[in-house]
C-alpha positions in Angstrom: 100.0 138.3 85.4 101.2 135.8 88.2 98.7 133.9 87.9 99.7 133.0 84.2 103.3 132.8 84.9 102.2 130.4 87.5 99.8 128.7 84.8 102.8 128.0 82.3 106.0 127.4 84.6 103.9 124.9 87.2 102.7 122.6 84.1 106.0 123.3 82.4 104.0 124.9 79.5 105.5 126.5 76.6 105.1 130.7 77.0 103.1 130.4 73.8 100.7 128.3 75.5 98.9 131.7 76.5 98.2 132.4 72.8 96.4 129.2 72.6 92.8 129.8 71.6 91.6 126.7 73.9 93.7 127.9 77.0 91.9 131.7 76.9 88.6 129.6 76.8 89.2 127.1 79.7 90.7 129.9 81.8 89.0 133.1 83.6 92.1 135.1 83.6 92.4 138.1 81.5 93.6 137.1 77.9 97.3 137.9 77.4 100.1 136.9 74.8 103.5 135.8 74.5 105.4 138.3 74.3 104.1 140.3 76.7 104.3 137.3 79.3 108.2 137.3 78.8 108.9 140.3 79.3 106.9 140.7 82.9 109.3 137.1 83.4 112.4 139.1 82.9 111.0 141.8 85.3 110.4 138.9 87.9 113.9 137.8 87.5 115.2 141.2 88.0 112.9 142.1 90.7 114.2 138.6 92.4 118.0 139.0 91.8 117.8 142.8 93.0 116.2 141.1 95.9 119.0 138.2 96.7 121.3 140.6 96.1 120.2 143.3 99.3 120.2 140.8 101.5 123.2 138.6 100.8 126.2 140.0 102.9 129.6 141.0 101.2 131.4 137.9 101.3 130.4 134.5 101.2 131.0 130.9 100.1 129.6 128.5 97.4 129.6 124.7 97.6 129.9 122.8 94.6 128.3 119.6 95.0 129.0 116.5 93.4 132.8 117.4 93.6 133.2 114.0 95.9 136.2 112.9 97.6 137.6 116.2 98.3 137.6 117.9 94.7 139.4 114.6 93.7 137.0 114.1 91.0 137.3 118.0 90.1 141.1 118.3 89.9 140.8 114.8 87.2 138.9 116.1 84.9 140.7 120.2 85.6 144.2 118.1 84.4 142.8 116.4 81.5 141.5 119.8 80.4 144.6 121.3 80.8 145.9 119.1 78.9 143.8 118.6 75.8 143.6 122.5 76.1 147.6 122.4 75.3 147.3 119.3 72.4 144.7 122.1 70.6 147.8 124.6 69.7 148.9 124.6 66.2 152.2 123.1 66.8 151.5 120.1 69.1 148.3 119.8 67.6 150.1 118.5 64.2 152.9 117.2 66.0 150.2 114.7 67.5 148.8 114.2 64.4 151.8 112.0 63.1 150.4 109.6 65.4 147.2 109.5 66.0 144.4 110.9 63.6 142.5 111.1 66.7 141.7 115.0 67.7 142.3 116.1 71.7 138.8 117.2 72.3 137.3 120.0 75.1 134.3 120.3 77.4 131.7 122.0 76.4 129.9 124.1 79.0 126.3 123.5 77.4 126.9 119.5 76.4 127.6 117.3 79.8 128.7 114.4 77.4 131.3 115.9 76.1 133.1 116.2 79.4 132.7 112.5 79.1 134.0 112.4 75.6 137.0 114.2 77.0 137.8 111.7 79.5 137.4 108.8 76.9 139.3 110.0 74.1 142.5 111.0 76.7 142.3 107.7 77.5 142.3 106.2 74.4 145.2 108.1 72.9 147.2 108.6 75.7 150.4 106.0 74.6 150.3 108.6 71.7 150.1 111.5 73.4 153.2 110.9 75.3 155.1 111.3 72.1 154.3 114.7 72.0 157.3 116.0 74.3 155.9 119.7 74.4 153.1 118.2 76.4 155.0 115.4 78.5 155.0 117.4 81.9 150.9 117.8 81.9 150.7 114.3 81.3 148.6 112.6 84.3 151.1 110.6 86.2 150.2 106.6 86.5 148.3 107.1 90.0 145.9 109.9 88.4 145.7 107.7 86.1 144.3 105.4 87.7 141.7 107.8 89.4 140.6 109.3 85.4 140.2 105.3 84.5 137.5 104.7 87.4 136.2 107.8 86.7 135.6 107.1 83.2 133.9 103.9 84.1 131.7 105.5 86.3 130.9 108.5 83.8 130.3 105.9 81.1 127.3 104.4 82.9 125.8 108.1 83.5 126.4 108.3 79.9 124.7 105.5 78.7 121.9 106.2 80.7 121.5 110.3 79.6 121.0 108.3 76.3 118.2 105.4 76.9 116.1 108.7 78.6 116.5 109.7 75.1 114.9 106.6 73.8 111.0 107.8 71.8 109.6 104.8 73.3 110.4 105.2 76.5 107.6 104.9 79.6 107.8 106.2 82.8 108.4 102.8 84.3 111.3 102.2 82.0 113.0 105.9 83.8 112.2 104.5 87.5 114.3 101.4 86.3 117.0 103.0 85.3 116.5 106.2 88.1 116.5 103.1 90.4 119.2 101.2 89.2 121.4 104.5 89.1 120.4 105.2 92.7 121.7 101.3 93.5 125.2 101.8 92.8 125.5 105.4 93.5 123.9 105.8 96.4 124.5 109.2 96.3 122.2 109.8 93.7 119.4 108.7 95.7 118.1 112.2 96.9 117.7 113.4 93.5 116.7 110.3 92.0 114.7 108.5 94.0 111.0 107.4 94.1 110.7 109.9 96.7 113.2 112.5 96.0 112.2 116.2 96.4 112.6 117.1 92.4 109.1 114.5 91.9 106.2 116.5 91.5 103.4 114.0 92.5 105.3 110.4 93.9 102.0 108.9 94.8 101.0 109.3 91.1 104.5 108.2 89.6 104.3 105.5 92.0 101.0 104.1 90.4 101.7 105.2 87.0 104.9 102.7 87.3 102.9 99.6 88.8 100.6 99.4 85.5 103.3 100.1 82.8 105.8 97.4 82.4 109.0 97.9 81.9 110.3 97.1 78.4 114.1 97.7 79.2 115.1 94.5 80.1 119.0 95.3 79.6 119.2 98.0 82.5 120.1 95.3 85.0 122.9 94.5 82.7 124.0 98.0 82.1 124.7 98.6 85.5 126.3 95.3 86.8 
């Protein structure tokens, strides 16, 4: 059974690649299906969090990363939340209304753009928003302001590039361009996304896969000026 687990999550295979005719006949292991692989997953993931959870001690500590500049970046996007959260009420969201036909909108745990979206439409209706005075005290003051504005700009070039690795025509050359070009002006970025960065599964072959496929993005140069 590990061994097809290991067959399917290694090659990043569907789980109904074990019901594929060709698969049982290429591989000596014992022929099993679908369902039955999932549910001896679950039971892995049990047997492994019952595990974590005997030795971990009873208190401890969790680091979120990315959270730069000492949760600066976290405590700009916590006070536009707040405050689109309040603009969503009934009564101030109409009372915005008569200004802007423009809805506050809310992160969404499952969609990273939308914390983006967020960010973007705050700062677009923001002279309107002050007219709502039931909302005037969450308000960012000018020097948060400041900070959600260079934020923006820097969330709007993630942005654009979560969208160009949605591109169909898209080669792995073009992705090391952008990867690259991400990793140039964030140079944080670099240990995940980096040529040789621990999350690439074979660099030696990436790296000759990329020096025979041209890159047809011409504008990623552009994009990130």
């Amino acid at each position: 059974m590990y061994q097809w687990m290991e067959w399917v999550i290694d090659r990043n295979m569907p789980l109904s690649e074990v019901d594929d005719p060709h698969t049982r006949n290429m591989s000596r292991l014992k022929p099993i299906c679908s369902k039955t692989l999932k549910v001896f997953m679950g039971k892995v993931v049990a047997a492994v969090e019952a595990k974590i959870s005997s030795e971990m001690t009873g208190l401890f500590g969790i680091m979120f990363d990315g959270w730069t500049c000492f949760l600066e970046h976290y405590s700009t996007v916590e006070a536009v939340s707040a405050l689109m959260a309040a603009l969503r009420t009934v009564n101030n969201r109409a009372a915005l209304r008569e200004h802007t036909p423009l809805s506050p909108l809310r992160p969404n745990a499952t969609r990273w753009s939308s914390t983006f979206e967020m960010m973007a439409r705050y700062v677009r209706i923001r002279d309107e928003i002050k007219k709502v005075e039931a909302v005037f005290d969450l308000i960012p003051r000018a020097a948060m302001h400041r900070k959600i504005e260079a934020l923006l700009a820097d969330l709007r070039v993630f942005h654009s590039v979560t969208i160009k690795l949605q591109a169909e025509d898209l080669t792995l050359a073009d992705v090391r361009a952008l990867f690259d070009s991400v990793a140039q002006r964030f140079p944080s970025m670099k240990p995940k996304v980096s040529a040789s960065a621990s999350i690439v599964h074979s660099p030696t072959f990436e790296a000759a896969i990329v020096k025979v496929l041209p890159c047809s993005m011409n504008a990623i140069g552009v994009l990130l000026l």
